[in-house]
CHARMM internal coordinates of N, CA and C (Angstrom, degrees):
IC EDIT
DIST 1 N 1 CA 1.4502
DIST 1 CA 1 C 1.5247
ANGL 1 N 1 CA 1 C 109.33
DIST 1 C 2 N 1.2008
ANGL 1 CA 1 C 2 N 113.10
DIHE 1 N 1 CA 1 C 2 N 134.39
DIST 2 N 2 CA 1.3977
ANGL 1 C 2 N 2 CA 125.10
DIHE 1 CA 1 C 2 N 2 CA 176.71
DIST 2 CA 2 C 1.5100
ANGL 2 N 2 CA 2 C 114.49
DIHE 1 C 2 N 2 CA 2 C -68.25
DIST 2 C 3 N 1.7907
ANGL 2 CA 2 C 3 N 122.20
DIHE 2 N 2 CA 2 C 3 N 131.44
DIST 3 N 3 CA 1.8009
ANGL 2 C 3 N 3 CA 98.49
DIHE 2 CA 2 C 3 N 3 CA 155.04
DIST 3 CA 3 C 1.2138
ANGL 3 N 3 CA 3 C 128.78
DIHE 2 C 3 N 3 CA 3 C -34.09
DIST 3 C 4 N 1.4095
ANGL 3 CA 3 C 4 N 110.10
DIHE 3 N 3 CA 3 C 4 N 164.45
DIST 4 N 4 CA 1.4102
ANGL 3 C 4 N 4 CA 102.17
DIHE 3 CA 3 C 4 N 4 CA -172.12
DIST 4 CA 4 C 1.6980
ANGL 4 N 4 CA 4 C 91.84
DIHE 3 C 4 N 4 CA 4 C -119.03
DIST 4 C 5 N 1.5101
ANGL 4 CA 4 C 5 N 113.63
DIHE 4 N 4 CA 4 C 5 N -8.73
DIST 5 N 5 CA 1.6468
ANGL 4 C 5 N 5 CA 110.12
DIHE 4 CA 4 C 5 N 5 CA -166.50
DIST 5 CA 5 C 1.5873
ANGL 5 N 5 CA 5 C 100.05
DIHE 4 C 5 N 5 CA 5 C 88.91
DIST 5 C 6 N 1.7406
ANGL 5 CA 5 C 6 N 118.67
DIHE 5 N 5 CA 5 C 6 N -174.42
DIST 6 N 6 CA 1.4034
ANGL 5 C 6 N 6 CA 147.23
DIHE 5 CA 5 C 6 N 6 CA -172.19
DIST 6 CA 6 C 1.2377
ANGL 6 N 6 CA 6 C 89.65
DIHE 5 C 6 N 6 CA 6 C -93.31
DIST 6 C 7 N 1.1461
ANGL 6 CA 6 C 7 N 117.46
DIHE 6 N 6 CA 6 C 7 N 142.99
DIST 7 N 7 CA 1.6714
ANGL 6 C 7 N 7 CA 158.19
DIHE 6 CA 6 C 7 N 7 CA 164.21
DIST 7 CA 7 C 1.4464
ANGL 7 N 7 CA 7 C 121.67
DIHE 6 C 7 N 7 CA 7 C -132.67
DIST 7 C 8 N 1.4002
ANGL 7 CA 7 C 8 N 124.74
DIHE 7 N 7 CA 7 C 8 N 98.77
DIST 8 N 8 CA 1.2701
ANGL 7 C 8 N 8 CA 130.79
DIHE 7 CA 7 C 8 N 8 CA -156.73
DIST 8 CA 8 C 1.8600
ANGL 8 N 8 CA 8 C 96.95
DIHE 7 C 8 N 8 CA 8 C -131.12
DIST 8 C 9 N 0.9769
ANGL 8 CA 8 C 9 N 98.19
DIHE 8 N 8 CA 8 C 9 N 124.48
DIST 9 N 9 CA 1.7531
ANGL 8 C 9 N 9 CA 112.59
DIHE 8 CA 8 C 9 N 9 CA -175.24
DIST 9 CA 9 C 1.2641
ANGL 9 N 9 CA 9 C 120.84
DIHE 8 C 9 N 9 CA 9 C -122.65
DIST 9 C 10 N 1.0553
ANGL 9 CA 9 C 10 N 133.94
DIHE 9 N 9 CA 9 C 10 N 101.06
DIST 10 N 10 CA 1.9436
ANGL 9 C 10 N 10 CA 138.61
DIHE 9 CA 9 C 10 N 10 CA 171.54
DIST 10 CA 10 C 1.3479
ANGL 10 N 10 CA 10 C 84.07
DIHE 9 C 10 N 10 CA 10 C 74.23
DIST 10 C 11 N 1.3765
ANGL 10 CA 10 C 11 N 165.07
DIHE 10 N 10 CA 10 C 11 N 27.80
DIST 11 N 11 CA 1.0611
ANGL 10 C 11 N 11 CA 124.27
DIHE 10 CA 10 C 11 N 11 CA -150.92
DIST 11 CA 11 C 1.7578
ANGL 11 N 11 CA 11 C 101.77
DIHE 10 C 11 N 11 CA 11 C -114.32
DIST 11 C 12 N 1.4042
ANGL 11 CA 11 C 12 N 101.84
DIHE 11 N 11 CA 11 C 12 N 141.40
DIST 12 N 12 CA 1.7263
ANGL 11 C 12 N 12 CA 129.19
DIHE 11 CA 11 C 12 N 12 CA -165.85
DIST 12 CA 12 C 1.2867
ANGL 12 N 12 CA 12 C 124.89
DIHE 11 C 12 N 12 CA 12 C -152.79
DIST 12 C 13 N 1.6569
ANGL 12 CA 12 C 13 N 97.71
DIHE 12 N 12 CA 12 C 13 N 125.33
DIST 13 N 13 CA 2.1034
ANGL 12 C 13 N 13 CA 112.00
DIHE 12 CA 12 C 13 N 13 CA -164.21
DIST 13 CA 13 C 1.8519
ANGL 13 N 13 CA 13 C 90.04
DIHE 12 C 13 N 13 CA 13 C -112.15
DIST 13 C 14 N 2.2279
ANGL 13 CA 13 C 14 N 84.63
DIHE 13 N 13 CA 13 C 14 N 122.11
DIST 14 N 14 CA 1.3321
ANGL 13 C 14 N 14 CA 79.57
DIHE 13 CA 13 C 14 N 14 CA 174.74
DIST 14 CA 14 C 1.9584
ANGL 14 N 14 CA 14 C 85.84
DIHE 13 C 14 N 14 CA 14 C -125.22
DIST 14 C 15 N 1.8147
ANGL 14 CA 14 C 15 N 91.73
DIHE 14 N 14 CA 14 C 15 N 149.11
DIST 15 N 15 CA 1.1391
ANGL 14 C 15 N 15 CA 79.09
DIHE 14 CA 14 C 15 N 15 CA 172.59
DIST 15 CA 15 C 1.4697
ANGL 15 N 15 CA 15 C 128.94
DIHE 14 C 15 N 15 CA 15 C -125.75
DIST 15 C 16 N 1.2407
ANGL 15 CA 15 C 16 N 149.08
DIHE 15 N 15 CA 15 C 16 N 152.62
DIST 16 N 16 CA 1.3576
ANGL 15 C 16 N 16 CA 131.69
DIHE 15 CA 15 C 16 N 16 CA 172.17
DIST 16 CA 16 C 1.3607
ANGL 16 N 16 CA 16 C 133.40
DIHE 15 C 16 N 16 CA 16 C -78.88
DIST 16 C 17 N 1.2994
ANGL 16 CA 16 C 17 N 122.61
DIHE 16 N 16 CA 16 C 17 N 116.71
DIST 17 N 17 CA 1.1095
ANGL 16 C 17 N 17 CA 125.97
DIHE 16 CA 16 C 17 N 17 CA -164.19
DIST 17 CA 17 C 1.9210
ANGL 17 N 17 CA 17 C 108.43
DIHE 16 C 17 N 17 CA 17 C -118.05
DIST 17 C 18 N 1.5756
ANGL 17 CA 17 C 18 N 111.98
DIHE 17 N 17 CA 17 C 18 N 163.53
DIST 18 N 18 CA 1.7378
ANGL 17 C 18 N 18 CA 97.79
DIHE 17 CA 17 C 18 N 18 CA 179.84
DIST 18 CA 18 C 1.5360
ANGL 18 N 18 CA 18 C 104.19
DIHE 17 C 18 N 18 CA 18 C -59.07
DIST 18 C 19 N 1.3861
ANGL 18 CA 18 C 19 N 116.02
DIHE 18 N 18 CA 18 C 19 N -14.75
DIST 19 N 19 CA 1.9305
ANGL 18 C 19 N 19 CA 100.13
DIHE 18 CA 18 C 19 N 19 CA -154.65
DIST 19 CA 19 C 1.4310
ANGL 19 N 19 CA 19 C 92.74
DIHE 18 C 19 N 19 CA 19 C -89.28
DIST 19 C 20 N 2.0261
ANGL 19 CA 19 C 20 N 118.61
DIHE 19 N 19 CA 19 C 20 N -13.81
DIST 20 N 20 CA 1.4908
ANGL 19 C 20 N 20 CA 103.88
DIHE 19 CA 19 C 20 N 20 CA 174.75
DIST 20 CA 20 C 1.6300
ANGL 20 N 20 CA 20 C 91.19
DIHE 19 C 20 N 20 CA 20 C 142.57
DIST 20 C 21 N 1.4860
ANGL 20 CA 20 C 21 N 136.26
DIHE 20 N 20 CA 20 C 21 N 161.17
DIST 21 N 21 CA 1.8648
ANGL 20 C 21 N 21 CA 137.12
DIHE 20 CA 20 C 21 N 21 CA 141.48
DIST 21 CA 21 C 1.8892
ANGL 21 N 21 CA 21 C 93.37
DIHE 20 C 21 N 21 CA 21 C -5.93
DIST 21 C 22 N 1.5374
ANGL 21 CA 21 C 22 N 85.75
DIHE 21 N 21 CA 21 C 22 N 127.57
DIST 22 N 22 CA 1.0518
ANGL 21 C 22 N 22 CA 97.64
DIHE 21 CA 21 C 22 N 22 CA 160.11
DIST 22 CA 22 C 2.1213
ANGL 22 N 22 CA 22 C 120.07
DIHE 21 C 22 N 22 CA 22 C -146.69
DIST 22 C 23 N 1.4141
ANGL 22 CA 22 C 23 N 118.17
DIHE 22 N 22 CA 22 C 23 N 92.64
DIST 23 N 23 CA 1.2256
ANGL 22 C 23 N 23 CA 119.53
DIHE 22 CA 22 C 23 N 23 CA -152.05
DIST 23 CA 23 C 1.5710
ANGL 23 N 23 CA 23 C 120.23
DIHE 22 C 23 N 23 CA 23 C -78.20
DIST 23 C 24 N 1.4741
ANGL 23 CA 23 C 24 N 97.65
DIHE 23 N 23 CA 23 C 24 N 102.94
DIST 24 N 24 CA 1.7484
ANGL 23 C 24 N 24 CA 101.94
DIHE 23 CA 23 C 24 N 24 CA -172.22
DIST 24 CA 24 C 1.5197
ANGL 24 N 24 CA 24 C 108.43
DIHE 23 C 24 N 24 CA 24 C -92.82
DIST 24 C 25 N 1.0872
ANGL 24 CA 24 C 25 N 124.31
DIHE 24 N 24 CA 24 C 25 N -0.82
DIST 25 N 25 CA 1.5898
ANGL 24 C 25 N 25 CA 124.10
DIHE 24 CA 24 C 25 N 25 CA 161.66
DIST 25 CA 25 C 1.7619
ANGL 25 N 25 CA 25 C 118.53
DIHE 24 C 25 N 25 CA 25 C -158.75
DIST 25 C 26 N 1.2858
ANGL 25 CA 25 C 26 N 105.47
DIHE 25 N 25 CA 25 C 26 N 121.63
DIST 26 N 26 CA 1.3737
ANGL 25 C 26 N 26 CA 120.24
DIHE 25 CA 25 C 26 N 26 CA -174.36
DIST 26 CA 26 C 1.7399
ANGL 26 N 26 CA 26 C 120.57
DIHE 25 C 26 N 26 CA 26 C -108.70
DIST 26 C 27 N 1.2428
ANGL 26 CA 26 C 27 N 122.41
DIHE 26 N 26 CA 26 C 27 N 107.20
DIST 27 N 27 CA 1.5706
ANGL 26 C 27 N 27 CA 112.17
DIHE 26 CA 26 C 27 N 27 CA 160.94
DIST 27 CA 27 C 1.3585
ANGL 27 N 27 CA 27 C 103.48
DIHE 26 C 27 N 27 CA 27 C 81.43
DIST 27 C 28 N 1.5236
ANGL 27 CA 27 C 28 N 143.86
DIHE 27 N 27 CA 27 C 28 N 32.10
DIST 28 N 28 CA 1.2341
ANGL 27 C 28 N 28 CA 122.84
DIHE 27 CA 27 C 28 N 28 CA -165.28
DIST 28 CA 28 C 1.4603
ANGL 28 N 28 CA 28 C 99.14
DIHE 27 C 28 N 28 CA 28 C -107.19
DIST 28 C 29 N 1.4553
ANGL 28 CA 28 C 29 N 127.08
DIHE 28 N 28 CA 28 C 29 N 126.08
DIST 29 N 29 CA 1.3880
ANGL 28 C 29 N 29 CA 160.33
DIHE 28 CA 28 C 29 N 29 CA -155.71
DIST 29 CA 29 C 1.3542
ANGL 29 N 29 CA 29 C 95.77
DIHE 28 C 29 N 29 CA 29 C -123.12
DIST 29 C 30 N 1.6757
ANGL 29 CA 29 C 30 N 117.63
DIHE 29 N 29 CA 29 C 30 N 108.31
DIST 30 N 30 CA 1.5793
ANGL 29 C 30 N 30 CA 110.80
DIHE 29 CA 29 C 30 N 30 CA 154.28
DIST 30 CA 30 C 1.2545
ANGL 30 N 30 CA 30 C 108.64
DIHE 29 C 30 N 30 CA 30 C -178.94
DIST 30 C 31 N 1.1638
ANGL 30 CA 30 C 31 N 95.69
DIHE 30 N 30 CA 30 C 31 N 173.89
DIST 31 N 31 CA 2.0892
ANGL 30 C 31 N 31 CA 110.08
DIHE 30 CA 30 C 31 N 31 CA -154.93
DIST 31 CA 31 C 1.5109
ANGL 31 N 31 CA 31 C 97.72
DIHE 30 C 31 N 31 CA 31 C -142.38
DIST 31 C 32 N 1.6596
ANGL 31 CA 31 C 32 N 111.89
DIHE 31 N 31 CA 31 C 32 N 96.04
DIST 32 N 32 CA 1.4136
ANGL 31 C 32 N 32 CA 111.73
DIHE 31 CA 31 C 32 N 32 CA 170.43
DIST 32 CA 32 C 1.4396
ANGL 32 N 32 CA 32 C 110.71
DIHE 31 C 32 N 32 CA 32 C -102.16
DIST 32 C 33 N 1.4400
ANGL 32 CA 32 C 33 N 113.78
DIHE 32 N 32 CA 32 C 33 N 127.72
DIST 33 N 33 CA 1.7870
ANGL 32 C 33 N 33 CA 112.18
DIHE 32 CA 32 C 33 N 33 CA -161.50
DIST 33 CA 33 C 1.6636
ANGL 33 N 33 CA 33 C 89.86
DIHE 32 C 33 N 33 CA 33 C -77.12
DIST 33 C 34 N 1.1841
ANGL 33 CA 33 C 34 N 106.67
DIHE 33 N 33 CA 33 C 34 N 154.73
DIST 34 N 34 CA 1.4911
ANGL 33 C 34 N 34 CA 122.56
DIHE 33 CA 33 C 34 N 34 CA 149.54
DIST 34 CA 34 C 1.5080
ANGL 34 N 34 CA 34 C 100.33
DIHE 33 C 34 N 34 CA 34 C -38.35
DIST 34 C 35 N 1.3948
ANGL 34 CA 34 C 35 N 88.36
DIHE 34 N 34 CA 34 C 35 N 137.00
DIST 35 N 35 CA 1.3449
ANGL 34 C 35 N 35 CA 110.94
DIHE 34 CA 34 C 35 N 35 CA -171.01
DIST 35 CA 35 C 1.6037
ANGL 35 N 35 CA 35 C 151.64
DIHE 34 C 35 N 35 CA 35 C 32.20
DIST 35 C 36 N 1.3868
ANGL 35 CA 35 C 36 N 85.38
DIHE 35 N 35 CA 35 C 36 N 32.16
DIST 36 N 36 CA 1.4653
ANGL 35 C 36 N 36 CA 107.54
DIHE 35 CA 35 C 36 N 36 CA 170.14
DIST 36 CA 36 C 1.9792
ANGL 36 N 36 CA 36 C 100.93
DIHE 35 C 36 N 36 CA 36 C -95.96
DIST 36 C 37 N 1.5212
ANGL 36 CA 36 C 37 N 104.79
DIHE 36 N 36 CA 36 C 37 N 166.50
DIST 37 N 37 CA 1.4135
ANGL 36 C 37 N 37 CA 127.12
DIHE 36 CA 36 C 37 N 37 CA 177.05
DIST 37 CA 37 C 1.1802
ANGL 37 N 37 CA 37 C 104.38
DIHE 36 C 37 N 37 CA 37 C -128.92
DIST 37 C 38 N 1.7600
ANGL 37 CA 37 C 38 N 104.38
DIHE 37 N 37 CA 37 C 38 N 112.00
DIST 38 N 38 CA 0.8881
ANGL 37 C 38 N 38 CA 123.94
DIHE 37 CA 37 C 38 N 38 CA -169.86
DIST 38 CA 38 C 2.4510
ANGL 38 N 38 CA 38 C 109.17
DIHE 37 C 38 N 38 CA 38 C -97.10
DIST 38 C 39 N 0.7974
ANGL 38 CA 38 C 39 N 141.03
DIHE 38 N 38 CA 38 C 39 N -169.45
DIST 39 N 39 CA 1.3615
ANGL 38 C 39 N 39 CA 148.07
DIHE 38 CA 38 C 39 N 39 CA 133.71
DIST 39 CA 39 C 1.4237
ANGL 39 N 39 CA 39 C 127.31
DIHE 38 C 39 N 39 CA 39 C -167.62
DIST 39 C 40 N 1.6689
ANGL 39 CA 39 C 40 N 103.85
DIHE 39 N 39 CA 39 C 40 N 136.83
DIST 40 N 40 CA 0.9350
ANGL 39 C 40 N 40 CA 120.86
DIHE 39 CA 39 C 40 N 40 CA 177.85
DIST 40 CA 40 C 1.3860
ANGL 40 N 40 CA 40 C 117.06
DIHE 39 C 40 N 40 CA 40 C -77.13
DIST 40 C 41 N 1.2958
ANGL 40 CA 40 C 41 N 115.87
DIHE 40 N 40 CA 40 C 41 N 125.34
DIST 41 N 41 CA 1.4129
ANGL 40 C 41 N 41 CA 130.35
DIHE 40 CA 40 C 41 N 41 CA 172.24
DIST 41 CA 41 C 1.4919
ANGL 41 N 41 CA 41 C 124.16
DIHE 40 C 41 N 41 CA 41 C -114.14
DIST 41 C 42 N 1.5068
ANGL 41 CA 41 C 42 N 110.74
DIHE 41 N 41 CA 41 C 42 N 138.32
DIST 42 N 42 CA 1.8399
ANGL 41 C 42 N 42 CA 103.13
DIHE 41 CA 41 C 42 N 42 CA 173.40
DIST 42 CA 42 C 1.7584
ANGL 42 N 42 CA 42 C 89.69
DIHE 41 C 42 N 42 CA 42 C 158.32
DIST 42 C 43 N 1.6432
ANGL 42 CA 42 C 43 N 102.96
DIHE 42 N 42 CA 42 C 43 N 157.99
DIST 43 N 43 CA 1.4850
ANGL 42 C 43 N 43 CA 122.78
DIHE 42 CA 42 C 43 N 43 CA 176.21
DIST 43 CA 43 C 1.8093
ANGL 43 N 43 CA 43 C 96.89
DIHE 42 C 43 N 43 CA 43 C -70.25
DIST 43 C 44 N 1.9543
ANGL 43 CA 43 C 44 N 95.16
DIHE 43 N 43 CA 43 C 44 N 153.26
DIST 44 N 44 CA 0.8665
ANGL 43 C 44 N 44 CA 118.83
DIHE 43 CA 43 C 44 N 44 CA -168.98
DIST 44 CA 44 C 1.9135
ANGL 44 N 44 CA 44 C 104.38
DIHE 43 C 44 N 44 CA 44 C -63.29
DIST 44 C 45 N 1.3997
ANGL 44 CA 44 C 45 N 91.57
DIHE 44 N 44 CA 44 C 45 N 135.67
DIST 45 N 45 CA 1.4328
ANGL 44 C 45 N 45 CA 108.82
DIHE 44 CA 44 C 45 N 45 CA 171.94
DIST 45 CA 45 C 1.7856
ANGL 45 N 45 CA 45 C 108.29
DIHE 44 C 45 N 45 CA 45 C 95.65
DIST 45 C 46 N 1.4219
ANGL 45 CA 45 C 46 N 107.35
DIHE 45 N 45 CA 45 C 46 N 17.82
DIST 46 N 46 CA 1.3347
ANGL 45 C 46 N 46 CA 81.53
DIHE 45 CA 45 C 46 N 46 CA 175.98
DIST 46 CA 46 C 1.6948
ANGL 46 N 46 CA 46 C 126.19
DIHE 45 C 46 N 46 CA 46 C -122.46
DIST 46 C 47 N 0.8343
ANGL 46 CA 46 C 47 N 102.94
DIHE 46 N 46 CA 46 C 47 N 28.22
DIST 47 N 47 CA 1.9676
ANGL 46 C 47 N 47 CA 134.53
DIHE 46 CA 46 C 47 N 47 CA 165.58
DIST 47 CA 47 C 1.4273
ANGL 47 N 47 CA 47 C 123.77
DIHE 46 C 47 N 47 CA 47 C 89.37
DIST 47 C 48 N 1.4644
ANGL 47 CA 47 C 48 N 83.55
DIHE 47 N 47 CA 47 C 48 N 44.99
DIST 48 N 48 CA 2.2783
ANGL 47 C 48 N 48 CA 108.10
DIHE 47 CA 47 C 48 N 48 CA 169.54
DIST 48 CA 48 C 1.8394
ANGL 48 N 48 CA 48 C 74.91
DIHE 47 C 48 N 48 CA 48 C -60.04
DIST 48 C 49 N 0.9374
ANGL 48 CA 48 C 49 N 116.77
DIHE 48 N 48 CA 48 C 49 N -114.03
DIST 49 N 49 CA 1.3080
ANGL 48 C 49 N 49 CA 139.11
DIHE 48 CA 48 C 49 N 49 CA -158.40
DIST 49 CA 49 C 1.5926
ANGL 49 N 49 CA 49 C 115.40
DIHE 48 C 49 N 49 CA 49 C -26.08
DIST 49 C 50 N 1.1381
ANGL 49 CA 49 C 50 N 125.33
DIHE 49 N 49 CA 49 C 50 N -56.59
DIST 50 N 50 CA 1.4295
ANGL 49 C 50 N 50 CA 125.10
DIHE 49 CA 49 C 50 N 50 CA 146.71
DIST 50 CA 50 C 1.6521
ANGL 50 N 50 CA 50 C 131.10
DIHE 49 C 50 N 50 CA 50 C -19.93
DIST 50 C 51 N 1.7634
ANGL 50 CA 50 C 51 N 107.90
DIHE 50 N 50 CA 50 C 51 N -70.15
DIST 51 N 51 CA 1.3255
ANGL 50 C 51 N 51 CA 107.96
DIHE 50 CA 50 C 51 N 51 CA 142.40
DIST 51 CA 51 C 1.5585
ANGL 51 N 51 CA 51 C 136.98
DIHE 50 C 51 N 51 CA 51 C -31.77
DIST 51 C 52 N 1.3566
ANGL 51 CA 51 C 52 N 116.56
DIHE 51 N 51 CA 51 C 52 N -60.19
DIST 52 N 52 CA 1.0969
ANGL 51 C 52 N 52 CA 116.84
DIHE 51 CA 51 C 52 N 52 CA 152.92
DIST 52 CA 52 C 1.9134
ANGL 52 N 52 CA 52 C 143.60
DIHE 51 C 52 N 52 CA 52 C -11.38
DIST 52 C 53 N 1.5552
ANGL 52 CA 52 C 53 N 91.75
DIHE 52 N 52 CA 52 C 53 N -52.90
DIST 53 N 53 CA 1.2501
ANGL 52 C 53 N 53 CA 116.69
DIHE 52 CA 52 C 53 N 53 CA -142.78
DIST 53 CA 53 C 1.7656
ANGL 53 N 53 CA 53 C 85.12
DIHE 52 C 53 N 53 CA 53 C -100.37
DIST 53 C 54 N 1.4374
ANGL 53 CA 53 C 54 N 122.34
DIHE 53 N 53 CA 53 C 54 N -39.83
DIST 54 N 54 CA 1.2580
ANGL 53 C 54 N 54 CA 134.33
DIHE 53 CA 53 C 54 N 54 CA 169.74
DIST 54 CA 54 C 1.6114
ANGL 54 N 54 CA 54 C 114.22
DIHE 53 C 54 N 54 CA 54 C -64.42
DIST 54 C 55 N 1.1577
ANGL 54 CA 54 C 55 N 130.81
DIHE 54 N 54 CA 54 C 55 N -26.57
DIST 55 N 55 CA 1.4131
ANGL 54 C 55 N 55 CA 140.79
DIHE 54 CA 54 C 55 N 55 CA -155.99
DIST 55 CA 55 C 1.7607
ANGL 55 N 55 CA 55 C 80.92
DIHE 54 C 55 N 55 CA 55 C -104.69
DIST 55 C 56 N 1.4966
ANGL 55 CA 55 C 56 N 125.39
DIHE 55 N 55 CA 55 C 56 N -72.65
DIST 56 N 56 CA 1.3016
ANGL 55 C 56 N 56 CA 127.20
DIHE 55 CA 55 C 56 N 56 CA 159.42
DIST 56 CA 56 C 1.3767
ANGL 56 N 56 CA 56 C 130.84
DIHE 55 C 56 N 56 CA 56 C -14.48
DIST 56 C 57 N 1.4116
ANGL 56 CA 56 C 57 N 115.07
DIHE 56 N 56 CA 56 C 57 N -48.88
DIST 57 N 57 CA 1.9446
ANGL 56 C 57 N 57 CA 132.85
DIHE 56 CA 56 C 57 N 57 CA -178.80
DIST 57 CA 57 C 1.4280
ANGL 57 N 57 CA 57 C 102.94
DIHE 56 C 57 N 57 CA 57 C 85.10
DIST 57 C 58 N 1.4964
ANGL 57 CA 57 C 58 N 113.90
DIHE 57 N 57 CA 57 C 58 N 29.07
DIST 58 N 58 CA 1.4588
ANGL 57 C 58 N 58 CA 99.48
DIHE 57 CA 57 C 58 N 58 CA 158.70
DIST 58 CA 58 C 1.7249
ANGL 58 N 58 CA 58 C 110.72
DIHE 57 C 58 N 58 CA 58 C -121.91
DIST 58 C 59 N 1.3146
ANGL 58 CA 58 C 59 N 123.89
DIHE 58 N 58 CA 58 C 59 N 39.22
DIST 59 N 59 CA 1.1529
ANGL 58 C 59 N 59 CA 130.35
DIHE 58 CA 58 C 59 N 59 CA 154.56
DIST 59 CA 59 C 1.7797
ANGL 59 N 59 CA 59 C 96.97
DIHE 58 C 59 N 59 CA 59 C -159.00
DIST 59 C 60 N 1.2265
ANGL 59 CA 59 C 60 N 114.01
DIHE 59 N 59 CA 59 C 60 N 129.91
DIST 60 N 60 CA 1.2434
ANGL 59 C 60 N 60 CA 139.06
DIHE 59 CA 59 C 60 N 60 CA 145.82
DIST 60 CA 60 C 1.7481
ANGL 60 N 60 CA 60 C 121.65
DIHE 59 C 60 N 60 CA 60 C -42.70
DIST 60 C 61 N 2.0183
ANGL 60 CA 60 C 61 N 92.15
DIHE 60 N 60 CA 60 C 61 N 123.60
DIST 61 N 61 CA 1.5566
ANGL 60 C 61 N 61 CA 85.23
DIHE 60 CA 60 C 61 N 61 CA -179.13
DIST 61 CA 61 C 1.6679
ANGL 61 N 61 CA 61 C 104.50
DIHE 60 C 61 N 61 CA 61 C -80.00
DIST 61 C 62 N 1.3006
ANGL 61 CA 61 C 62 N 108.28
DIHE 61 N 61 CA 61 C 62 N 162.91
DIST 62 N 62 CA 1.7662
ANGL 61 C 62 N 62 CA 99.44
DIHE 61 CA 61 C 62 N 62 CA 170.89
DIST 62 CA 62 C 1.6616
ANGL 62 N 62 CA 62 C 101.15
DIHE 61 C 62 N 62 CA 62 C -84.92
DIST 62 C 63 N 0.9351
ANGL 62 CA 62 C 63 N 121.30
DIHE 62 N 62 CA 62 C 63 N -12.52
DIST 63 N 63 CA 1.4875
ANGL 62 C 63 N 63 CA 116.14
DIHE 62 CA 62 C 63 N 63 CA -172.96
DIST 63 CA 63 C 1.4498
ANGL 63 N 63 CA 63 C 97.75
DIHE 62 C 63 N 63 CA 63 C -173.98
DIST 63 C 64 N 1.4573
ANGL 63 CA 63 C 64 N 87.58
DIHE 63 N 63 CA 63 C 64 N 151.21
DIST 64 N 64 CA 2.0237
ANGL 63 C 64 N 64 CA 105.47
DIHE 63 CA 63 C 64 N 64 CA -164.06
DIST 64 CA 64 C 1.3499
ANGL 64 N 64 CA 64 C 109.86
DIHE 63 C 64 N 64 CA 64 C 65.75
DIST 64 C 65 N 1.1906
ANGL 64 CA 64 C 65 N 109.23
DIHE 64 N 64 CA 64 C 65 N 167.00
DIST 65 N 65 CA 1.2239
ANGL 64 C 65 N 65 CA 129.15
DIHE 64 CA 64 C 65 N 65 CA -172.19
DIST 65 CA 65 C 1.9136
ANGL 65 N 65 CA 65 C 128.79
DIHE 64 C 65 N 65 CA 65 C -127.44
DIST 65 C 66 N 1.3836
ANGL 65 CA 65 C 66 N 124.14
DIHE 65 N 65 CA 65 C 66 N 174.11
DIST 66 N 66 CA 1.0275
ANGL 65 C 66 N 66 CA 117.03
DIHE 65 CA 65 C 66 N 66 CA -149.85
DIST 66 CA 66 C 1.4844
ANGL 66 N 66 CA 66 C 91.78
DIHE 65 C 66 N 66 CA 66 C -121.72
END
COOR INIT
IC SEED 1 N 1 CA 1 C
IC BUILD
């Protein structure tokens, strides 16, 4: 069986913080085929890296899946 690539569905990291929810990734929907090069772009702090880390399996989405 061939890769199939990333399959990313609803998927959104919320996190708890003392000041209260704080949502570093919302709703992200996407299908990167095998062997394509993909990049993430955007100003600091807004959940390149987070994403990452969820697509990776070392942070948990709160909802949707990978």
């Amino acid at each position: 069986m061939e890769p199939q690539g990333i399959q990313m569905e609803n998927v959104s990291v919320v996190f708890d913080t003392p000041a209260g929810k704080m949502t570093a990734v919302t709703g992200v929907d996407q299908h990167v085929p095998h062997t394509s090069f993909v990049s993430i772009v955007g100003p600091s702090g807004c959940g390149k890296s987070t994403l990452l880390a969820v697509v990776s399996g070392l942070q948990k989405a709160s909802t949707g899946q990978v």
